[in-house]
One Martini backbone bead per residue (centre of mass of N, CA, C, O) as a GRO file, in nm:
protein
   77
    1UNK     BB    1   8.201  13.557   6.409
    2UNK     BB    2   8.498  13.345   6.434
    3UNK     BB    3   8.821  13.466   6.296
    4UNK     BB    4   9.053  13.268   6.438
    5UNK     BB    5   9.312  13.128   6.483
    6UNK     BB    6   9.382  12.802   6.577
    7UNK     BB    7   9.530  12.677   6.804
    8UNK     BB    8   9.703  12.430   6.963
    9UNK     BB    9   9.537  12.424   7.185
   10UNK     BB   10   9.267  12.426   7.074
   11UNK     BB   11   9.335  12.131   6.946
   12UNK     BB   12   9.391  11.958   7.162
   13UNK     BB   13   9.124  11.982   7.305
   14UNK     BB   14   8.962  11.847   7.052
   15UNK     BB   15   9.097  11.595   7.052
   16UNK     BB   16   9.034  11.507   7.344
   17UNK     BB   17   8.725  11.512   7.296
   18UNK     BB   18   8.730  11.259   7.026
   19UNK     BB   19   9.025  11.143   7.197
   20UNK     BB   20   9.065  11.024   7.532
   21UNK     BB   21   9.300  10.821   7.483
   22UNK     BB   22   9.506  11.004   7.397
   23UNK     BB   23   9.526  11.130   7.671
   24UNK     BB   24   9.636  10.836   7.833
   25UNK     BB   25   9.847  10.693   7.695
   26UNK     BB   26   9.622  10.500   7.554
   27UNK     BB   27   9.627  10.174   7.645
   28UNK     BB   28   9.604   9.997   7.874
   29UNK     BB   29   9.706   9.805   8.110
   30UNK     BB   30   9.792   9.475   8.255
   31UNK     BB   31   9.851   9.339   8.537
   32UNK     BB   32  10.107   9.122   8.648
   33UNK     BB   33  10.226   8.820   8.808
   34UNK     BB   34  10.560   8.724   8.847
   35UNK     BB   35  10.621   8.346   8.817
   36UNK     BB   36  10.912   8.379   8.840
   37UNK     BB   37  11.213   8.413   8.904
   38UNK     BB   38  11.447   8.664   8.945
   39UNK     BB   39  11.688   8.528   8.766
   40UNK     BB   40  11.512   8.456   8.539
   41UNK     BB   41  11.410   8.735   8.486
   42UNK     BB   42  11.709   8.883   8.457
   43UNK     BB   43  11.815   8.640   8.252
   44UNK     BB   44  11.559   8.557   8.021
   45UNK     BB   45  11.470   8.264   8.150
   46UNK     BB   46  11.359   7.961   8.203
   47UNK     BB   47  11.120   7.862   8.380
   48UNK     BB   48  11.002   7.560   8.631
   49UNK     BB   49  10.871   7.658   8.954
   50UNK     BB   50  11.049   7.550   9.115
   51UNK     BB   51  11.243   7.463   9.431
   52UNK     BB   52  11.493   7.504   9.281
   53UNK     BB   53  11.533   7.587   8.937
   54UNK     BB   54  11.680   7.453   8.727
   55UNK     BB   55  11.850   7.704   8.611
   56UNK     BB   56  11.988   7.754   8.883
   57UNK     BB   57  12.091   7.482   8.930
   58UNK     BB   58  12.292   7.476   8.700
   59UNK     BB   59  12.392   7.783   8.762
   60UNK     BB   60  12.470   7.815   9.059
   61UNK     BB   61  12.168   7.969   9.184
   62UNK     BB   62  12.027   7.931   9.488
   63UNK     BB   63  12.020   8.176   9.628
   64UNK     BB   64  11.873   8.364   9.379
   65UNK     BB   65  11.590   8.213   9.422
   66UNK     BB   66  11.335   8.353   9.388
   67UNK     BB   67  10.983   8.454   9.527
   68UNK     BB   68  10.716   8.619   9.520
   69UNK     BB   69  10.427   8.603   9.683
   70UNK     BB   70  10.247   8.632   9.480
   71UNK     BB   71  10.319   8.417   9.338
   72UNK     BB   72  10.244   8.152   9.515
   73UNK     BB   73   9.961   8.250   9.521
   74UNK     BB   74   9.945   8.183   9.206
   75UNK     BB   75  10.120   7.891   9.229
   76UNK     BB   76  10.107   7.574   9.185
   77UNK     BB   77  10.368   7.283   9.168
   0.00000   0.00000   0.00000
């Protein structure tokens, strides 16, 4: 009969093998293609997804409306 106090190492691994998700920090997250443009996203505004929208066009920067490849193939206006 093993009469030990258990470690909190010993505690940390009973516990990680009772609740799996605790080791891995907790629940998964989902990865999102972000359908904004870079300056609405930067200045957490409004996008209306024109090329330039309508928030760019309105504070004059239209230079800085940017969307990624991944918004494009995602999303047509």
């Amino acid at each position: 009969m093993d009469t030990s106090v258990p470690t909190s190492e010993t505690l940390a691994q009973q516990q990680a093998q009772q609740h799996p998700s605790s080791v891995s920090g907790g629940p998964q997250l989902r990865s999102r293609v972000t359908v904004v443009c870079a300056e609405c996203k930067r200045l957490k505004l409004k996008c209306d997804r024109r090329t330039p929208c309508g928030s760019c066009t309105k504070r004059d920067a239209v230079a800085r409306c940017i969307y990624s490849a991944a918004a494009a193939e995602k999303v047509f206006v």
